[in-house]
Rosetta silent file (secondary structure, phi, psi, omega in degrees, C-alpha in Angstrom):
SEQUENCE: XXXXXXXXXXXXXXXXXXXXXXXXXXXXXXXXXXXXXXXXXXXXXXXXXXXXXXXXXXXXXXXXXXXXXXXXXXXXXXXXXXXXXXXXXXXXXXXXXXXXXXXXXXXXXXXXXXXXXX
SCORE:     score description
SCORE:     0.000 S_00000001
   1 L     0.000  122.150 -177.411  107.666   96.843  107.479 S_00000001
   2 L   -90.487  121.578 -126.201  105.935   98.081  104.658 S_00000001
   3 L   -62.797  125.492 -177.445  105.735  102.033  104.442 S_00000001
   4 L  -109.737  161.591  168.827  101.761  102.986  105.683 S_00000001
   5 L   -68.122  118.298 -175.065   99.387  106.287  105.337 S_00000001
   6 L   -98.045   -1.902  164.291   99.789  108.520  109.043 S_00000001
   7 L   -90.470  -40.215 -138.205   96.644  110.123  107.820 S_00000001
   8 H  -103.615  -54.413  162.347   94.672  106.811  107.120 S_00000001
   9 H   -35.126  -69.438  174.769   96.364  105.632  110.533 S_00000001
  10 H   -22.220  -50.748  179.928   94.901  108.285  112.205 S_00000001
  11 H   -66.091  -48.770 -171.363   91.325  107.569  111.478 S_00000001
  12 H   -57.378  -92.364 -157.688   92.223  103.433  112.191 S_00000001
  13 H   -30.820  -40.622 -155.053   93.201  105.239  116.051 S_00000001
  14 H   -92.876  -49.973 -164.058   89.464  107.373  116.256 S_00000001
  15 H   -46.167  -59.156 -165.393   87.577  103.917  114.508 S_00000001
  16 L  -102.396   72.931 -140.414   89.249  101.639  117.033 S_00000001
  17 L   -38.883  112.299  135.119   89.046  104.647  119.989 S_00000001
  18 L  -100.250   16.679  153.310   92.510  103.733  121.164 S_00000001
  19 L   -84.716  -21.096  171.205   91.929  107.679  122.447 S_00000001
  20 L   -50.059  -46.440  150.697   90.093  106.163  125.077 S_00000001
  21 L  -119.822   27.031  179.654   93.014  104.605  126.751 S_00000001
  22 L  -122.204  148.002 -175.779   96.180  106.613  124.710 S_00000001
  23 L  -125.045  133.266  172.096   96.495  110.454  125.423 S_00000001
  24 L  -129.709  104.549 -175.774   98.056  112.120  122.241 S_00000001
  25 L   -62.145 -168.978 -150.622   99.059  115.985  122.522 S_00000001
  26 L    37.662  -29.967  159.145   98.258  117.849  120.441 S_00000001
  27 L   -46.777  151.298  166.780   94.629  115.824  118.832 S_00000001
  28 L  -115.240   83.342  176.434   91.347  116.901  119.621 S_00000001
  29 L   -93.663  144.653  168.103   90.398  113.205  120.273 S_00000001
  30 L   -47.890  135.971  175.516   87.311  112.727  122.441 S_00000001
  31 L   -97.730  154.751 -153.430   88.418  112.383  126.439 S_00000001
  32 L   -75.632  170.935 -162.699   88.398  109.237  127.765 S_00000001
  33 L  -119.669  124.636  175.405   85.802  108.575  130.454 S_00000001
  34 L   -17.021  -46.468 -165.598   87.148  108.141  134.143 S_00000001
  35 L   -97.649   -3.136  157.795   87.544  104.684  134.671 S_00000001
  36 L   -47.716  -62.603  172.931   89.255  104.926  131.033 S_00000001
  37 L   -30.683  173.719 -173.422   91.674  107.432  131.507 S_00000001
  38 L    23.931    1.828  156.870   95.244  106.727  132.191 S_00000001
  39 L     0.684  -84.202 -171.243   95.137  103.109  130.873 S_00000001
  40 L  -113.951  140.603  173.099   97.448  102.932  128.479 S_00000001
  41 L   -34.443  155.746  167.355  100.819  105.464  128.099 S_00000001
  42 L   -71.970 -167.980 -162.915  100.594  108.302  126.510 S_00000001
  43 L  -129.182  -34.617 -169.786  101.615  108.100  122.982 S_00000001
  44 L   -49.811  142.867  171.639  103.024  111.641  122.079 S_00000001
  45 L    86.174   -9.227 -165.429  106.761  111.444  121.449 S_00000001
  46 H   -76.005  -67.114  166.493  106.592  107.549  121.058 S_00000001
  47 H     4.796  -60.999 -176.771  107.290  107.672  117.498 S_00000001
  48 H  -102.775   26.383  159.905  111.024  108.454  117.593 S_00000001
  49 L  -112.484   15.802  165.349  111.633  106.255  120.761 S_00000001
  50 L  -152.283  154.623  139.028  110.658  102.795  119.088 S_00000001
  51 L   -44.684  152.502  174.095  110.873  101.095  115.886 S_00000001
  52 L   -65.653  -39.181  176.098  107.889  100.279  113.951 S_00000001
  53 H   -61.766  -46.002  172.924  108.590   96.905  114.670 S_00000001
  54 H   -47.383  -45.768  152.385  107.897   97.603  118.547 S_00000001
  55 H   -85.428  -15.838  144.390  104.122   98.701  117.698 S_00000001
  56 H   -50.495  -87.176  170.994  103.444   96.062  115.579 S_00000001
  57 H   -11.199  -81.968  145.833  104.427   93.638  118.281 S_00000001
  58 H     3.470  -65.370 -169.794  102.603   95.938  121.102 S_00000001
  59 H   -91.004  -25.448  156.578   99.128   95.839  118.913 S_00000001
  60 H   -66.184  -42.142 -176.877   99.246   92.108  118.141 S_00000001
  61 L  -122.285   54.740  144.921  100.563   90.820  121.318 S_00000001
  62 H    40.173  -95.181  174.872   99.457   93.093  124.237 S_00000001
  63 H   -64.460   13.664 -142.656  101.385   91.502  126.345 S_00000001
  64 H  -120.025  -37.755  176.320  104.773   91.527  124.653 S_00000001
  65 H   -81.352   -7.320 -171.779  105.478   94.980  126.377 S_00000001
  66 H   -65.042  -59.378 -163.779  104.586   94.262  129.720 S_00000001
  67 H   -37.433  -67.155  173.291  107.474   92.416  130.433 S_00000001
  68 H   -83.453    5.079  154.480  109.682   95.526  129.508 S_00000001
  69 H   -67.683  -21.194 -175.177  107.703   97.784  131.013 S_00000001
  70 H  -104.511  -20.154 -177.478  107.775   96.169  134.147 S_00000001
  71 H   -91.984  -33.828 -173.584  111.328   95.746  134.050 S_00000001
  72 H   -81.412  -56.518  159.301  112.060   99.516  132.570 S_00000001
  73 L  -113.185   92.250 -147.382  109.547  101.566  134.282 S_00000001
  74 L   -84.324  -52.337 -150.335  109.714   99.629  137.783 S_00000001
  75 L  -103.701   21.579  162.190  107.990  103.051  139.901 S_00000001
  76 L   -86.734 -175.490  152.054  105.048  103.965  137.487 S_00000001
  77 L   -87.509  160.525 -157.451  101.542  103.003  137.761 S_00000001
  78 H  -109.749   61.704  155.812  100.369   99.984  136.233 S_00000001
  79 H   -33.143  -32.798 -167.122   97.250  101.393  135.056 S_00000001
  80 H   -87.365  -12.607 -160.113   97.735   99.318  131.876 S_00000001
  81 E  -112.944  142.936 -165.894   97.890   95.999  133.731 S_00000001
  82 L  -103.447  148.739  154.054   94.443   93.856  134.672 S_00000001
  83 L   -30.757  -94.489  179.208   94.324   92.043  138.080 S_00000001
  84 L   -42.332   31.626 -157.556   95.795   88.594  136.700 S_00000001
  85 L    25.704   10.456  141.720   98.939   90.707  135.757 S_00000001
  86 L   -46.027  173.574  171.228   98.310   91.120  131.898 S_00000001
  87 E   -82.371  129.698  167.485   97.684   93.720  129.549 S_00000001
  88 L   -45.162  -46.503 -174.301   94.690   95.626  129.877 S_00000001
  89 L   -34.065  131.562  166.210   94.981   96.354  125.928 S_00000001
  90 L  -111.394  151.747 -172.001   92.915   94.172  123.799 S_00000001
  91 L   -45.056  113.258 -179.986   93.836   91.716  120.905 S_00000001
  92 L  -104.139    7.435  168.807   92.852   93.599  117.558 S_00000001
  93 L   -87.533   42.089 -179.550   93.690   90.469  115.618 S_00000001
  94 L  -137.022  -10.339 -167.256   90.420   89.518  114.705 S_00000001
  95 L  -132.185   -3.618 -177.994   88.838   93.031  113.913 S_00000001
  96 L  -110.635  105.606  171.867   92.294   94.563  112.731 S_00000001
  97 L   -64.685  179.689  173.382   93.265   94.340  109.076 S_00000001
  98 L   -86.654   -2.779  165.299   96.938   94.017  108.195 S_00000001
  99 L  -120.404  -40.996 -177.745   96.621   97.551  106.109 S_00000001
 100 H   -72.561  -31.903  161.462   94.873   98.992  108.557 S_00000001
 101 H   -69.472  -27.600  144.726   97.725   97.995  111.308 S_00000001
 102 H   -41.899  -57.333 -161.854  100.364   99.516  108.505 S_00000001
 103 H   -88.971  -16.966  175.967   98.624  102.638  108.625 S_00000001
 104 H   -62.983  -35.148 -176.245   98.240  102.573  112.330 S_00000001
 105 H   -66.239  -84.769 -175.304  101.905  101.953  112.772 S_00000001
 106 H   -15.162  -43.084 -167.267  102.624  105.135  110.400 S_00000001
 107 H   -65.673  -53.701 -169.016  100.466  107.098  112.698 S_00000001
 108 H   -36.542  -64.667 -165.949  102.021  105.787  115.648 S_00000001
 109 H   -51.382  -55.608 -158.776  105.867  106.695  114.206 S_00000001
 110 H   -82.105   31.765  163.567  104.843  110.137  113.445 S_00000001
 111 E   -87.782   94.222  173.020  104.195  111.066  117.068 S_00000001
 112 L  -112.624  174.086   75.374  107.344  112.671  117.896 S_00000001
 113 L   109.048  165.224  135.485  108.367  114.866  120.514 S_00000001
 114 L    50.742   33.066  174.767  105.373  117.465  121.119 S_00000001
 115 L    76.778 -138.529 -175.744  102.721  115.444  119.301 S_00000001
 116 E   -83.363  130.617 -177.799  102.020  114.631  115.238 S_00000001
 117 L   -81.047  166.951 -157.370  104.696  115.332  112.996 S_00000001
 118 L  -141.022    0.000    0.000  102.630  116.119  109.409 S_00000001
């Protein structure tokens, strides 16, 4: 995976609102609008508990995580999940460049523990 901008990620997060269904501490990202909210996991802390490879995957394929998600975290709610058991999350591979999904990933890694590491 070739090394991306966690500032330039950042913006690629507010452009394609993924604050709308991702909660990130620390951000002052616009809050998501009720039937938004709780969508998708929060994000803070994700950073040092996956590989970079693991958000690539995630933001290409949707649907690549349910499977361990459903297997890992058996008693959360599956906010994230549509009727027809998919991912709510939608397919950014038609509106997502491949440098902007570098720099997204960057952003992504530096959420560690207690929101963005700088």
């Amino acid at each position: 995976m070739p090394a991306g901008d966690h500032h330039t990620g950042r913006q690629v997060f507010v452009d394609f609102e993924c604050f709308k269904c991702h909660d990130v501490v620390g951000e002052n990202f616009p809050a998501p609008e009720a039937e938004q909210g709780d969508v998708g996991p929060a994000l803070s802390g994700m950073g040092g508990m996956h590989p970079a490879e693991y958000f690539v995957e995630t933001i290409i394929d949707p649907n690549a995580s349910v499977a361990w998600r459903l297997k890992h975290h058996k008693d959360e709610a599956k906010g994230y999940l549509g009727a027809d058991g998919t991912s709510k999350m939608p397919s950014y591979n038609d509106s997502m460049t491949v440098r902007q999904l570098i720099d997204l990933v960057a952003y992504l890694k530096s959420l560690t523990e207690g929101g963005h590491q700088h």
